[in-house]
Structure formats: C-alpha cells, structure tokens
C-alpha positions in Angstrom: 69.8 44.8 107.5 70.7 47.4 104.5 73.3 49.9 106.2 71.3 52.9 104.6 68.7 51.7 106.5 70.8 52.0 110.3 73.2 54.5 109.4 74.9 54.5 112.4 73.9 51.6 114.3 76.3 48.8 115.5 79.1 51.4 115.8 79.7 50.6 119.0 80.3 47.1 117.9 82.7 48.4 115.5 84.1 50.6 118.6 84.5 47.6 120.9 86.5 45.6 117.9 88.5 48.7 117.5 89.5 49.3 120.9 90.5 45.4 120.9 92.5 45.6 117.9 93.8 48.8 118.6 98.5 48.7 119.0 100.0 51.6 120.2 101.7 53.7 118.1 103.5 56.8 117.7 100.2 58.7 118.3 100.6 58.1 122.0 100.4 60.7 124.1 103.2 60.5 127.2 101.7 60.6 130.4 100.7 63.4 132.2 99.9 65.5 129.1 96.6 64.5 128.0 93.5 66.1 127.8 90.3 64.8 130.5 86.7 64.1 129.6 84.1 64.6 131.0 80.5 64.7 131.2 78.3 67.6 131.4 74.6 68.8 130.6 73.2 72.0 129.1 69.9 73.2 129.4 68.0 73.9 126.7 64.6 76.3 126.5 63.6 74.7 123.1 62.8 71.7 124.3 62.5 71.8 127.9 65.1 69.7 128.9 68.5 69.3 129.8 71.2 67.9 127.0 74.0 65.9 127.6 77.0 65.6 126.2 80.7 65.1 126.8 83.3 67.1 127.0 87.2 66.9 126.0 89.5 70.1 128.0 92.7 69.6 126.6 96.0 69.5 128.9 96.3 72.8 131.0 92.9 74.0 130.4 92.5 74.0 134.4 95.7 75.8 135.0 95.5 78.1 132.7 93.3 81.5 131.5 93.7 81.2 127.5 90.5 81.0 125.0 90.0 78.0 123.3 88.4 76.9 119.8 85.4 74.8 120.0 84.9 71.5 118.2 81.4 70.2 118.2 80.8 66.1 117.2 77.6 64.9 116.0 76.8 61.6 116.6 74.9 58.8 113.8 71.2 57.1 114.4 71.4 55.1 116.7 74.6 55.4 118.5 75.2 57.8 121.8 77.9 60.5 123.0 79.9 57.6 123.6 80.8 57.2 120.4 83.1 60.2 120.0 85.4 59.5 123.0 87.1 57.3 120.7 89.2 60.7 119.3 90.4 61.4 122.8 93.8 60.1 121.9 93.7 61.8 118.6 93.0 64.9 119.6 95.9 64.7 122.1 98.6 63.7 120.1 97.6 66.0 117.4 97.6 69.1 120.0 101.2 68.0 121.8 102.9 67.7 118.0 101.0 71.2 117.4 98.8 69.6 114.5 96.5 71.5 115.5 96.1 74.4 118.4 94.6 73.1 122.0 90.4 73.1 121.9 87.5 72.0 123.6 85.6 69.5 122.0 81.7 69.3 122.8 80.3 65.2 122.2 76.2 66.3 122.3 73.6 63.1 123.1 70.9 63.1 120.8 68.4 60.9 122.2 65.4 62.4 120.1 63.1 60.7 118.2 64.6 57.0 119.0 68.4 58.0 117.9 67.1 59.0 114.6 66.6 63.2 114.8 69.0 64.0 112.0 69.9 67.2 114.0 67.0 69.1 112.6 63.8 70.8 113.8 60.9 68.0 113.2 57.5 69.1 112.0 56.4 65.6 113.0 53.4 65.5 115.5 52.6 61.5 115.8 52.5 60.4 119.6 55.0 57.4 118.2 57.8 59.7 117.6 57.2 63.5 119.2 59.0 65.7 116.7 62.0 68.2 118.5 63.4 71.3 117.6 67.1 69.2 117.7 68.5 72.1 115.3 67.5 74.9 117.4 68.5 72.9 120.9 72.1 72.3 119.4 72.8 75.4 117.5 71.4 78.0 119.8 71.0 76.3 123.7 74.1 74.2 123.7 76.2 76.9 121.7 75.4 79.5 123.9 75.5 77.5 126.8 79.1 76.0 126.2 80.4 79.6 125.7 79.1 80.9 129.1 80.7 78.4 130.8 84.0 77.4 129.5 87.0 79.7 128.1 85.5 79.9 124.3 85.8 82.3 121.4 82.2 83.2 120.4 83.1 83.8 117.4 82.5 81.7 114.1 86.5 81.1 113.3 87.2 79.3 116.5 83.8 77.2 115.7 84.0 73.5 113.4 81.6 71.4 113.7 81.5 67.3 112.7 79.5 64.2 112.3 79.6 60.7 110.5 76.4 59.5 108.9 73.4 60.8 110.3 76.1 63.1 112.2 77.3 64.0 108.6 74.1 65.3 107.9 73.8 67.6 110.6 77.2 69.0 110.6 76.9 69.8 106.8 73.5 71.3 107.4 75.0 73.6 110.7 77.5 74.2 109.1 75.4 75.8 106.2 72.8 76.6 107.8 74.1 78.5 110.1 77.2 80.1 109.0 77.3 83.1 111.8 78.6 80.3 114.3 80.5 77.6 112.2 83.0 78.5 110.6 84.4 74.6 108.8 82.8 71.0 108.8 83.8 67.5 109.0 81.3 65.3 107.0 82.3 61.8 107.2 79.7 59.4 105.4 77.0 62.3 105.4 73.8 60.2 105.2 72.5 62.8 102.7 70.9 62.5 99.6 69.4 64.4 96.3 66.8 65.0 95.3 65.3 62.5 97.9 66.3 59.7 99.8 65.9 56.3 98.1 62.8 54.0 99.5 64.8 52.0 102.2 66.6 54.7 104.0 66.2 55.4 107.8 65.4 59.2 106.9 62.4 58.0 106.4 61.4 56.7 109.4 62.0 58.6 112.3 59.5 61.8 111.6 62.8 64.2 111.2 61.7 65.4 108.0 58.1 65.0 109.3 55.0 67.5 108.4 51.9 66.9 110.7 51.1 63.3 110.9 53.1 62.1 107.9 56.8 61.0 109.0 58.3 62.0 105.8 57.4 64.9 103.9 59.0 65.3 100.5 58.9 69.3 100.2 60.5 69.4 104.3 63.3 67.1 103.0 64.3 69.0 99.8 63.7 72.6 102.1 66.7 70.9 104.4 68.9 69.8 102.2 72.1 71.3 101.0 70.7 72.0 97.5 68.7 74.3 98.8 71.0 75.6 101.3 74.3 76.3 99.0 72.1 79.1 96.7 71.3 81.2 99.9 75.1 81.2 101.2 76.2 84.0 102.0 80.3 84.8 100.7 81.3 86.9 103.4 80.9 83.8 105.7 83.2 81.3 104.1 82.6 77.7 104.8 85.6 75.5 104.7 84.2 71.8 104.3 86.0 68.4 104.6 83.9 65.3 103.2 85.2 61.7 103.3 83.5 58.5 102.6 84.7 54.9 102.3 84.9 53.4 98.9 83.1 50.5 100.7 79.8 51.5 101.7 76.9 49.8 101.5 75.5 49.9 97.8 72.1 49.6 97.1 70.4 46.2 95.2 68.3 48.3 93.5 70.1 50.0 90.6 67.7 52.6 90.3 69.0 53.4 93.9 72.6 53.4 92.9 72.9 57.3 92.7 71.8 57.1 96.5 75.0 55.1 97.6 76.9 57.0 99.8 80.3 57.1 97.8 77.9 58.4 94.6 76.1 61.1 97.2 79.4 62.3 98.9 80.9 62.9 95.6 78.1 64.7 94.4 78.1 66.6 97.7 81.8 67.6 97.2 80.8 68.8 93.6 77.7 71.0 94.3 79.7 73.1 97.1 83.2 73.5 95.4 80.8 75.8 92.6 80.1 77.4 95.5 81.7 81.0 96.0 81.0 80.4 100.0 82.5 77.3 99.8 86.2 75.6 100.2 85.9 72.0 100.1 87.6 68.8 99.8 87.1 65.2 99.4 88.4 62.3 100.2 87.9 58.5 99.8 89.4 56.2 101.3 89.5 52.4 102.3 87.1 51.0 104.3 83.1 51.1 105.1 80.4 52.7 106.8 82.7 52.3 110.3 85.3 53.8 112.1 88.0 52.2 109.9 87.0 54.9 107.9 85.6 57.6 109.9 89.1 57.6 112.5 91.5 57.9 109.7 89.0 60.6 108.4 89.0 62.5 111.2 92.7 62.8 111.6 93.3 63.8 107.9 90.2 66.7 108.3 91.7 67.9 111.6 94.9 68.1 110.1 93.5 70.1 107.3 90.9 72.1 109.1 92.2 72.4 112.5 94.9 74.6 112.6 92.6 77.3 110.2 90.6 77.7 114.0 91.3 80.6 115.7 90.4 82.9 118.7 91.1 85.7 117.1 89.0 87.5 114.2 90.6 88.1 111.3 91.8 91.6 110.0 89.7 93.1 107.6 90.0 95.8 105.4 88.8 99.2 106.5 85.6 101.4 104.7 85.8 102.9 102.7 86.3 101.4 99.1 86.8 103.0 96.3 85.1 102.1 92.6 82.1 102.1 91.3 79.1 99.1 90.8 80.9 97.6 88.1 84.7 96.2 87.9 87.3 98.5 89.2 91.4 97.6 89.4 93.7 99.0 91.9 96.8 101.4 90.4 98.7 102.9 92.8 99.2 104.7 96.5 101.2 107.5 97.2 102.5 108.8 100.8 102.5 112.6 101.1 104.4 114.7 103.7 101.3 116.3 105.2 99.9 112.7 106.2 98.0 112.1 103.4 97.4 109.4 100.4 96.6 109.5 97.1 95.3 106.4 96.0 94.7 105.9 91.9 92.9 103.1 90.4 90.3 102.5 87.1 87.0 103.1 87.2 84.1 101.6 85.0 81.9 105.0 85.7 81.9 108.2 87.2 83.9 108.6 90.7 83.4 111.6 93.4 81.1 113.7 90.6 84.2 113.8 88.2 83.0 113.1 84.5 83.4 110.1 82.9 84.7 109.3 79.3 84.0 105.6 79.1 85.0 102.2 80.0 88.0 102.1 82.1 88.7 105.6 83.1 91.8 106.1 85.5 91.6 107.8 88.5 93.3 109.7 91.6 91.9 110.6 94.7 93.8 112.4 97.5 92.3 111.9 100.8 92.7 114.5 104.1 91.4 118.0 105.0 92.4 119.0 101.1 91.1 116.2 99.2 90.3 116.1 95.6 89.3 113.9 92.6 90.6 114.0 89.2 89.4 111.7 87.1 91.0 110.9 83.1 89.9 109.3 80.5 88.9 108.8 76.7 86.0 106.4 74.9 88.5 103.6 75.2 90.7 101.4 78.6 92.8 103.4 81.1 94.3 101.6 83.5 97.0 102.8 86.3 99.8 100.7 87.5 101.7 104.0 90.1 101.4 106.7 91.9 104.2 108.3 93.4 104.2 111.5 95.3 106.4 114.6 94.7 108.2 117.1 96.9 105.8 119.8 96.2 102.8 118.0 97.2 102.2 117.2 93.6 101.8 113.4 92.6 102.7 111.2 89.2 100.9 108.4 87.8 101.9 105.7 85.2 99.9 103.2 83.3 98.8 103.2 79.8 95.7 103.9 77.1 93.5 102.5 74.7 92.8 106.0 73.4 94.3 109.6 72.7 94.4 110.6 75.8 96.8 113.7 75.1 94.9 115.1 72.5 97.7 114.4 70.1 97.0 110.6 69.6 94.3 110.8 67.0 93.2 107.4 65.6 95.4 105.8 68.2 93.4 102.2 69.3 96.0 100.4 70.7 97.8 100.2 74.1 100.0 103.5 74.6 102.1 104.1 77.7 101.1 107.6 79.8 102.6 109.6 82.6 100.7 112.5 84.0 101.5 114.7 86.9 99.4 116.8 89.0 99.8 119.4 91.7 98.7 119.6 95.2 95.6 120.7 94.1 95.1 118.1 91.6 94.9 120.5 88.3 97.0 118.0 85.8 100.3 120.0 85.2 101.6 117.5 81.6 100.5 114.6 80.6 102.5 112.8 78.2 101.4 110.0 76.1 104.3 107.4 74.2 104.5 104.6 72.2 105.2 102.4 69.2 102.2 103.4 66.5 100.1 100.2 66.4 100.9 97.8 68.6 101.3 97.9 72.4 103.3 99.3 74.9 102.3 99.9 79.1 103.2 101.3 81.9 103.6 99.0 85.1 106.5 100.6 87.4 106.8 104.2 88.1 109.4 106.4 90.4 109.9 109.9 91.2 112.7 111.4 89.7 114.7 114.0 91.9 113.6 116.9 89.6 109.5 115.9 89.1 110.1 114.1 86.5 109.5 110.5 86.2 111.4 106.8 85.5 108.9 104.3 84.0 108.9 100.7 83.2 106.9 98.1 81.6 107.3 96.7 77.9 106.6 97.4 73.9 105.4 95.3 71.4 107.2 98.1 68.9 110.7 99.8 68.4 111.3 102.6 70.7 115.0 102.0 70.9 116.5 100.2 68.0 114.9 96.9 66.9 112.6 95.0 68.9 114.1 91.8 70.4 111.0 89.4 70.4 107.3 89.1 71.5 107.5 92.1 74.0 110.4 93.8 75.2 111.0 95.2 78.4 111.5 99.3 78.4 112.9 101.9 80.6 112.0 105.4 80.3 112.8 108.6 82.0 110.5 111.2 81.7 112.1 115.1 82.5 110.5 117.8 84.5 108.3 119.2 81.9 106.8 116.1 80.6 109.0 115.3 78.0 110.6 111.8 77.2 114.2 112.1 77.6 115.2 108.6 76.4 113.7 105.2 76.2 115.9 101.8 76.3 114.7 98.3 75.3 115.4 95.7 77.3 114.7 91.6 75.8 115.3 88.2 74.4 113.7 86.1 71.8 110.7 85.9 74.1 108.0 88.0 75.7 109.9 90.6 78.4 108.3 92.8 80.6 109.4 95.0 83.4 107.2 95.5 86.7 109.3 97.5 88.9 111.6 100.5 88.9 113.0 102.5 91.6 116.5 105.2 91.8 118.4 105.8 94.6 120.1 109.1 92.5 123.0 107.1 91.1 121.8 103.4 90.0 118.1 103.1 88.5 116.8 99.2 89.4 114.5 97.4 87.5 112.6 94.2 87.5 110.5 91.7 85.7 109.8 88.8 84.3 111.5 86.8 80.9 110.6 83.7 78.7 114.6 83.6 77.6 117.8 84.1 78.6 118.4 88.1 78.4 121.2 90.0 77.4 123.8 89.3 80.1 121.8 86.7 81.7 121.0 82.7 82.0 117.8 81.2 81.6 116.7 79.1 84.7 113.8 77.4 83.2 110.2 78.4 82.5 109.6 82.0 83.6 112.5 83.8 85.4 112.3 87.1 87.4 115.2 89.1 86.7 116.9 92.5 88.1 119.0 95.5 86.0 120.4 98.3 87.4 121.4 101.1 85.1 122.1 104.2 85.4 120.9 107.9 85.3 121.5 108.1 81.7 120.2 105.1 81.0 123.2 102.7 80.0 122.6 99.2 81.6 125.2 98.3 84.5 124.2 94.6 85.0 121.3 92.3 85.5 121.0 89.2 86.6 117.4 86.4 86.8 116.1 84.9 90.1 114.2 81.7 90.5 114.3 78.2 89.5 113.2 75.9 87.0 109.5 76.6 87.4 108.0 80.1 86.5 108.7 82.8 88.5 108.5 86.9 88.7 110.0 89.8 90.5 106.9 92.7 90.6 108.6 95.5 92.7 112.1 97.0 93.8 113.1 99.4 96.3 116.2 100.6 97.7 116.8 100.3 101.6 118.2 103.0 104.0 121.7 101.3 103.8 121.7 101.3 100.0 120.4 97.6 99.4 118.2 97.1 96.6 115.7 94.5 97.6 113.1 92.9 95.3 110.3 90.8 95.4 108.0 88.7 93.7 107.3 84.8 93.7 109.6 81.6 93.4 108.2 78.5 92.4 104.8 79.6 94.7 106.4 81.3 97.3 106.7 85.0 98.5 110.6 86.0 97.6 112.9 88.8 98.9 116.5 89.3 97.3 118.8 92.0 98.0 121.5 92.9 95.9 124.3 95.6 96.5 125.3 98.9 94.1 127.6 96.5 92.0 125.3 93.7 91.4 126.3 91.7 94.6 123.7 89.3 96.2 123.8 89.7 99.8 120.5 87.8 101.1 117.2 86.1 99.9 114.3 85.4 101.9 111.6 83.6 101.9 107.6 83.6 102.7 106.4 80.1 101.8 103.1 78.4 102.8 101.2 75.4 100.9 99.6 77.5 99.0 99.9 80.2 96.8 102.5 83.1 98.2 104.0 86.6 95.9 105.5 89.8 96.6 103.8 92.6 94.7 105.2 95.3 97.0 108.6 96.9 98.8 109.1 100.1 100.8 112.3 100.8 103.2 111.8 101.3 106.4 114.8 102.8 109.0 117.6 100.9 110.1 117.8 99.4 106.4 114.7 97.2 106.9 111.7 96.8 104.6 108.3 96.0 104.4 106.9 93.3 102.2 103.1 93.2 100.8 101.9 90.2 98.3 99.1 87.7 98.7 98.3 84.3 100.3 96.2 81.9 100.0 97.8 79.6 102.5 98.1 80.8 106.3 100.5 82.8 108.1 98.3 85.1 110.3 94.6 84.0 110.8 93.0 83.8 107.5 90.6 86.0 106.3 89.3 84.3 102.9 90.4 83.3 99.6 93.4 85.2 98.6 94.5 87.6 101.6 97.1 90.1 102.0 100.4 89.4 103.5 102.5 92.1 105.4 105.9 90.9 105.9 108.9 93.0 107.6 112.7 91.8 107.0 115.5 93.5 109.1 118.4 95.0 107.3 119.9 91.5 106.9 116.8 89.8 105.5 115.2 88.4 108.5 111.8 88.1 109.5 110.7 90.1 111.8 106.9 90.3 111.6 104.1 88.6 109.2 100.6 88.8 109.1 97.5 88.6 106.9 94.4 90.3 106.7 91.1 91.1 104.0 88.1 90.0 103.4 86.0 86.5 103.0 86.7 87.0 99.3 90.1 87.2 96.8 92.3 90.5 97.8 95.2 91.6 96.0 94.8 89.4 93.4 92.6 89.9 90.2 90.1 87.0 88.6 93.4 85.6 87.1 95.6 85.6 90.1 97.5 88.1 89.0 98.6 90.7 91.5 97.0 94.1 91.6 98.5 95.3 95.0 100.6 98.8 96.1 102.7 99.8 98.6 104.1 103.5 100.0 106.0 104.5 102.7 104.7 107.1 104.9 106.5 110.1 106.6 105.4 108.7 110.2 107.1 105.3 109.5 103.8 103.2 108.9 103.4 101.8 105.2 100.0 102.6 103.1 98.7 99.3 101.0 96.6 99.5 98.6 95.1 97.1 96.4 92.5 95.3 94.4 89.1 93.5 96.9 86.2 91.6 95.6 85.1 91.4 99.3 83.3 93.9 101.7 85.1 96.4 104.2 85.1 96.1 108.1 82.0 98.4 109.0 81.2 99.4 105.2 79.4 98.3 101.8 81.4 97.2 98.8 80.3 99.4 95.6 80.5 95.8 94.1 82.5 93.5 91.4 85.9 94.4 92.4 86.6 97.9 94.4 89.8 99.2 95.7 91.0 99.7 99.5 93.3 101.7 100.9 94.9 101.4 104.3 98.0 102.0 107.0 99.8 99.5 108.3 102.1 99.2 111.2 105.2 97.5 109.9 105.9 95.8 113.5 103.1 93.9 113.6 102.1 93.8 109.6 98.3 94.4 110.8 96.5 97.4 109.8 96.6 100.9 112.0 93.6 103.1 110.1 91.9 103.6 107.0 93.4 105.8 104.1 
C-alpha cells in the first residue's frame, strides 16, 4: 500500500522493531529520576465526550509546587496515544542533562473519523464517517482542561505543540492557526500538501476536509492549509517552527505527483514560512523514512532547539509609549536629568508633538515629566541624532549630523555635515553649531558633556579637518566650547575607512572608540574589522590607543568611565557582547564576555556605584526569556568585570537593531541609580499602539535585575 495513502499506519510495527533493536546508551536515565506516565481523560463540550490521552510529569512534579511548560504530541492516521510514549526516555535524559527545562507533555487519542481526523473541524456529514470538531476539542477543551488541573503556564511561551504525519499536519496548523496558545511546532513528515493533495492520498478519504456529503472538498482543503494561514499571521505572535522529513519517504509513481512527495512538500513548507515575518523556522532532513528512525532522531534535535526557548514566564516588553511617527523613525539618544526626568532624541519622518516639520528626517528632542517640551529641527534634507547628554543646568546637548544648512550659514551645503546643538531647560535652542569638510561627509556618532556646557564629539570625515586625510574615512575628535564654538578638531586613521562611535571624559583623559579596516597609528591590525580605544587628553593630543578583537570583524560602539576610574568599553567580538576595561595609562585590567549562539553587541555603558557598570546591546540568541527577533540585553558587571545580572526584553519584532543589524540603542545613568535605555523597535509596546515602521522607546531599568522598572 502507497505510504501517502496510510500516513501513519504500521507505526506501531515500526515501534515494536524499535523497542527490540533498541541498546542502551548514554541517554539513560539513572534510576529514580525519571518522569511517570500516565493516563488521563478530558472532557470536552464540542463533541460530547471525554478525550484521552496520556500524560508524561517529569521527576519531582509530585513533590514539588513549580509551573511547568506544556508539550502537546499529535499522533498520525491510524496510530493511537500509544505511539508517543516512545519519548518518555527522551524527554528524561534531555531534562536531567538540562537540554531542556522539566514539562509536562500531553499524548491526545484521536479516535475520530477511523484514525484519520487530521486535527481539524470536519464539515463532513455522511453517516460512514460523522465529521468532529477535532480542532476545537484539542485546542480549546483539552487546553483548557490540562491547565486547570495540572501546574501549567497558560500562557503561549510555555506552549509547543508536535506531530509526525498526519500529526504534522495538525501541529503546523495549531500552531498557525492558533497562535494565542502555541507558541513553537514540531512538524515531523507533515502529511501536507499545496495546492491539493495528489489523487492517492488518505486526506482524501476520511471526510476531514469534508463539506456536506462530499468527503473532500477542494475549497475546505485549500481554506486549512498553511498557504492560507501564513498571510493572516499575525507578527506580534512569533511562531518558532521545526520541520524534518526523511530523505526516504515514499515517492510517488506518478511523476505528475512528484511535487506531492513529502521531502518535495516539507521543503516547500520550510520555504513559504521562513518569508514569513511571524515565522522562525528550520529544516532538517535526515536519513531514514516515513518511521520513527526518522521521527526519534527528529524529535531530539527539535527539542534541543525548541525546548529550552519554553518558558513560564512572559517575556518583558517594552513600555507605551513610542515615539515617531507612521513612517520610519531611528533612535538618537537619552539623557538623565537631576529632577527625574529624560530627554529622549531621535529622527522623525513628519511632524512630532505639533512641532513643525522641515522634511525627511527631521531630528528631534523630547523631555518628558511635569515640564515637558518638544523641539523639533530640521531643514528639506536628512537629520539624524546619534546623543543626548544632559547638562548641569537642566539644559541638554545633542550630536549627530545634516544633509542640509541647518545653521543658516551652510548655504548650498548637500552633503553630510556634523552638528551640536544645545538647549536649555526649557528647550529654547541656546547655539547650534554646524562643521565640516565642504563636500564630502562628516557625522556625529558619540557625544559627552564637557564640564563647562560645552561638548566632546566623535564620529569620522571623509575631508581634512586636521591636516590631510588618512584614507576612506577618518576618525575625528572634537571639542566644542561653552558658546558653541569648535575649539579644535583631531583626525584620527589608517589607509582604510575609520570611524569613531564613542567618547566619554573623566576631566583629565578624553576616551574614544570605534572601529578600523587597518592598522592605526600606534596600533596592530588583528584581522578584518578591529574595535579600537584612544584616550587623549583635554587638549586634544592622543595618549595611546590600542584595537580589541580577533581575526573576524569586530567594533567597540560606547565608552564610559566607572566610579573607580576604569574606562570600560563595549561592542562585539567575533558575535559576541564584549566589555574591556582599561586603566588611566592604557592598562587592560579585565574583559568580559556576553556570548550566545547567536548574534550578541554592546551599544551602551553607564557606571553604576561601587565601580560597576551597566551594559545594553542586542540578542538574538537567549539569555533571559526571549521576546522576538532581536531583543535587548541588560547586562551588569561588578567593579572587576563580573556578571552580576543579565536579562532581555522587547518586542515579537527586531529591537535595538536597525533593518541592517546595525545597532541604534542608548543608554544614561539616572540620579536614583536606575539606567534609562533607549532605542530603535519595529514591534508594539506592552499596553500601547506602535505609530508604525520603526518607532522609538524609552524606558528605566533596574540594573540588579536588568529588567525594566517604568516607562520614560
């Protein structure tokens, strides 16, 4: 018989030559720490009867009153409840190595129409084969059920759900289909196909995709299916989805058919939801059939991938309210004032809090508390703001650069310039000071207050602002006096492109960072992009410098210096989140690291008492429990470079990070000891609306637990 046609049957077979073939190995759980099964029933108003299913409590459920993640198993046609016990062992050596966290996981029956309901609601109404609302019974009844009566999380991040074959087909539709209560799949062999199901598959025959008195319908098929289901997704629900298939599964005689084999089918599966913004999927292939020599191996590799992403706990969002407008905004600074509150800047593609707007990106400060204000600048042309630093007398700077004369002594001017403007508690602009090398470009990415209201500023020039231009870009430093004016400007570069991020002053030594293509003066190349740190000092003579990283690309974006004099950068090494610290003199004294499979970088330092400091950057791996895409990381290091505290939080979507991964992330220090972040979301707020195409947050955290305290 064609194994599209019993998709699922004989797996019991194949369980019984499994079992006998079966040696112990290192999976095996010592005795005395495994989890029980047992077997249970639900009741279920949909369709008016009980539904059975096993259950798997892992070791110390009994003794203990912790909440647990719920894993949900989907049989295929034809086979029972039964079938899924086979994981028992899995499950428990994967829990005592901590693969994976401890969790309940729920093996349903689905008797329904002959072993062939493909976990949907049938439409069918022939007396051979009764349709059933399966879908409803599972999703809702048996959900709801297993959450009253056992130590769950009702919530959709402690939720997966899985199934081979026909099982396949239902997990990938729950999972889609229902998205407020699953939060990943495990589709093994989904018996799914597009646009419909070739001639001699079982789908066909069981009235699950019924309408009346017909047992297949074409139009209730194609309404099921995941083509129709990805467009309707909805992004702040992410789906994280694990497919696997054999690369020896029944193919089809009929080469017409041969799109429908289930290697061809997974693989377009896998292709249709990675386009998907909701989506995060992955595929795998591997040896074997349509059996458990497959599906076992399978199911290992997708708990080790998905399981430890389950979680009790919601994640932390970001608070309401954003800032920006409908179109695409960018985070550019956050400033910490001694009254409590924040300025946060940022460019604007339109008007912002009734302030008029000049055109395309226009930059833009708002100070929040009981004397907020708005002040919005701009010309015809780009503004963008990369700092905002606050000022003794309540005032506040801001760095970042212009497409356009923005000074009203710039005329012509259509390349980048670099600006500084600062503003008084009120926010009337007190100078604004516009630089540059006529004609080519030159930004702003680093700003810090200088003692007397001026300004130090760092980013790079295409031009000649201080003797003869090295290469590509060259990294400058700038110091901007009291009154606006531009007391001197050094050049900082190799033979390659040079550009500083970060600047901050203690009084004596002025620190600076960035990244290099070449070896710069009084430095050695490590290979590929370094990251790099100068000190100089007040008058703007360079002291020393030195690069960090390895042979890969790397980047320091911020500096600060700690309570006990340290100054500690940060950035990313070879993927990871770095910290170095470095004394007066040019001395390293620690490096830390932040490092996950994924993507990890620092954008962000502030000191904190005791000579600690706290870290912000972005993941895309886990530390914390994952919100989305990218997320935010919080990290606090004592004085000595430890970690004391990480976390993440954000939103289903990218945070921190801009469409090309670069960062676009602040940080400040407040006066009561908690640390304001601010940074660049595509996602939507805890208890808010998102303006839309990229808006900016703002928020508090407490640097003991890196989770936020309130909204800026």
């Amino acid at each position: 018989m064609p194994l599209s046609r019993w998709s699922g049957v004989g797996a019991l077979i194949a369980l019984a030559l499994v079992v006998l073939l079966a040696v112990p190995g290192e999976a095996r759980v010592r005795a005395g720490r495994t989890g029980t099964i047992t077997t249970a029933a639900a009741p279920s108003a949909a369709l008016g009867e009980n539904i059975a299913y096993n259950l798997y409590l892992p070791y110390g459920y009994a003794k203990g009153t912790d909440r647990y993640p719920v894993l949900y198993l989907l049989h295929g046609r034809g086979d029972t409840m039964q079938a899924w016990t086979r994981v028992k062992d899995t499950l428990d050596a994967m829990i005592r190595t901590r693969r994976i966290p401890p969790l309940i996981a729920v093996m349903p029956d689905a008797p329904w129409s002959e072993r062939g309901s493909w976990y949907v609601d049938s439409r069918y109404t022939g007396s051979d084969l009764p349709g059933r609302p399966v879908e409803t019974a599972l999703t809702r009844d048996l959900v709801a059920h297993v959450d009253a009566t056992y130590r769950t999380a009702p919530i959709r991040q402690a939720r997966m759900v899985g199934g081979y074959s026909m099982g396949g087909s239902g997990a990938l539709r729950f999972a889609l289909a229902h998205q407020d209560l699953f939060g990943s799949a495990i589709v093994l062999s989904p018996a799914v196909y597009t646009p419909l199901p070739p001639g001699d598959s079982s789908t066909r025959d069981y009235g699950a995709y019924g309408q009346g008195g017909e047992k297949f319908a074409d139009k209730v098929y194609e309404e099921s299916n995941y083509p129709a289901l990805l467009p309707k997704l909805d992004q702040d629900l992410p789906v994280r989805l694990f497919v696997a298939v054999g690369d020896d599964e029944y193919a089809n005689p009929d080469p017409a058919d041969a799109q429908h084999d289930l290697d061809f089918e997974s693989a377009a599966l896998y292709n249709a939801a990675r386009r998907s913004p909701a989506i995060s999927a992955q595929l795998r292939v591997l040896d074997g059939g349509h059996d458990w020599s497959v599906w076992a191996p399978a199911f290992e590799q997708a708990m080790a991938e998905l399981g430890p992403g389950l979680s009790v706990t919601p994640p932390a969002g970001l608070p309401a309210p954003l800032y920006g407008t409908a179109a695409q905004d960018w985070a550019g600074g956050v400033a910490a004032h001694a009254d409590g509150s924040l300025t946060t800047g940022f460019a604007a593609s339109g008007p912002v809090g009734g302030q008029p707007y000049a055109g395309r990106l226009d930059a833009v400060l708002v100070r929040g508390g009981a004397n907020g204000w708005t002040r919005q600048l701009g010309t015809a042309a780009d503004e963008r703001l990369y700092g905002v630093a606050a000022l003794p007398d309540g005032g506040v700077l801001a760095a970042g650069y212009t497409k356009g004369d923005l000074d009203g002594h710039h005329a012509g001017n259509t390349t980048d310039d670099a600006f500084v403007v600062r503003l008084d508690a009120k926010g009337a602009v007190r100078w604004l000071t516009q630089f540059g090398a006529p004609g080519v470009a030159d930004r702003l990415y680093g700003l810090a207050a200088a003692p007397d209201g001026g300004a130090y500023v760092a980013g790079y020039t295409k031009g000649a602002l201080d003797g003869a231009n090295s290469g590509d870009k060259d990294a400058l430093v700038a110091r901007l006096s009291a009154d606006g004016a531009v007391s001197w400007v050094r050049q900082y570069g190799g033979v390659g492109e040079d550009k500083a991020y970060g600047v901050a002053s203690d009084g004596t030594n002025l620190y600076v960072t960035g990244s290099a293509t070449s070896a710069l003066p009084g430095t050695t190349a490590l290979g590929g992009l370094d990251g790099w740190l100068a000190a100089y000092d007040v008058t703007g003579a360079r002291k020393w410098a030195t690069t960090v990283g390895g042979t890969g690309d790397d980047r320091l974006n911020a500096v600060t210096v700690t309570t006990a004099g340290l100054a500690v950068a940060t950035g990313g090494i070879g993927g990871d989140l770095v910290a170095a610290a470095y004394t007066g003199a040019g001395k390293p004294r620690w490096q830390a690291t932040v490092a996950t499979p994924a993507a990890d970088e620092g954008a962000a330092v502030v000191p904190l008492t005791g000579g600690a400091v706290a870290l912000a950057g972005y993941t895309r791996g886990r530390v914390g429990v994952v919100a989305g895409a990218a997320d935010i990381l919080t990290v606090r290091l004592d004085g000595k470079g430890k970690q004391q505290a990480a976390a993440q939080l954000g939103t289903a979507r990218d945070d921190g990070v801009d469409p090309f991964s670069e960062v676009n992330l602040y940080a400040a220090a407040t006066p009561s000891g908690q640390v304001a972040v601010s940074g660049l979301t595509y996602g939507t707020p805890t208890g808010g609306q998102a303006p839309g195409n990229g808006d900016v947050f703002t928020t508090t955290i407490d640097p003991a637990t890196g989770l936020p305290t309130a909204k800026g």
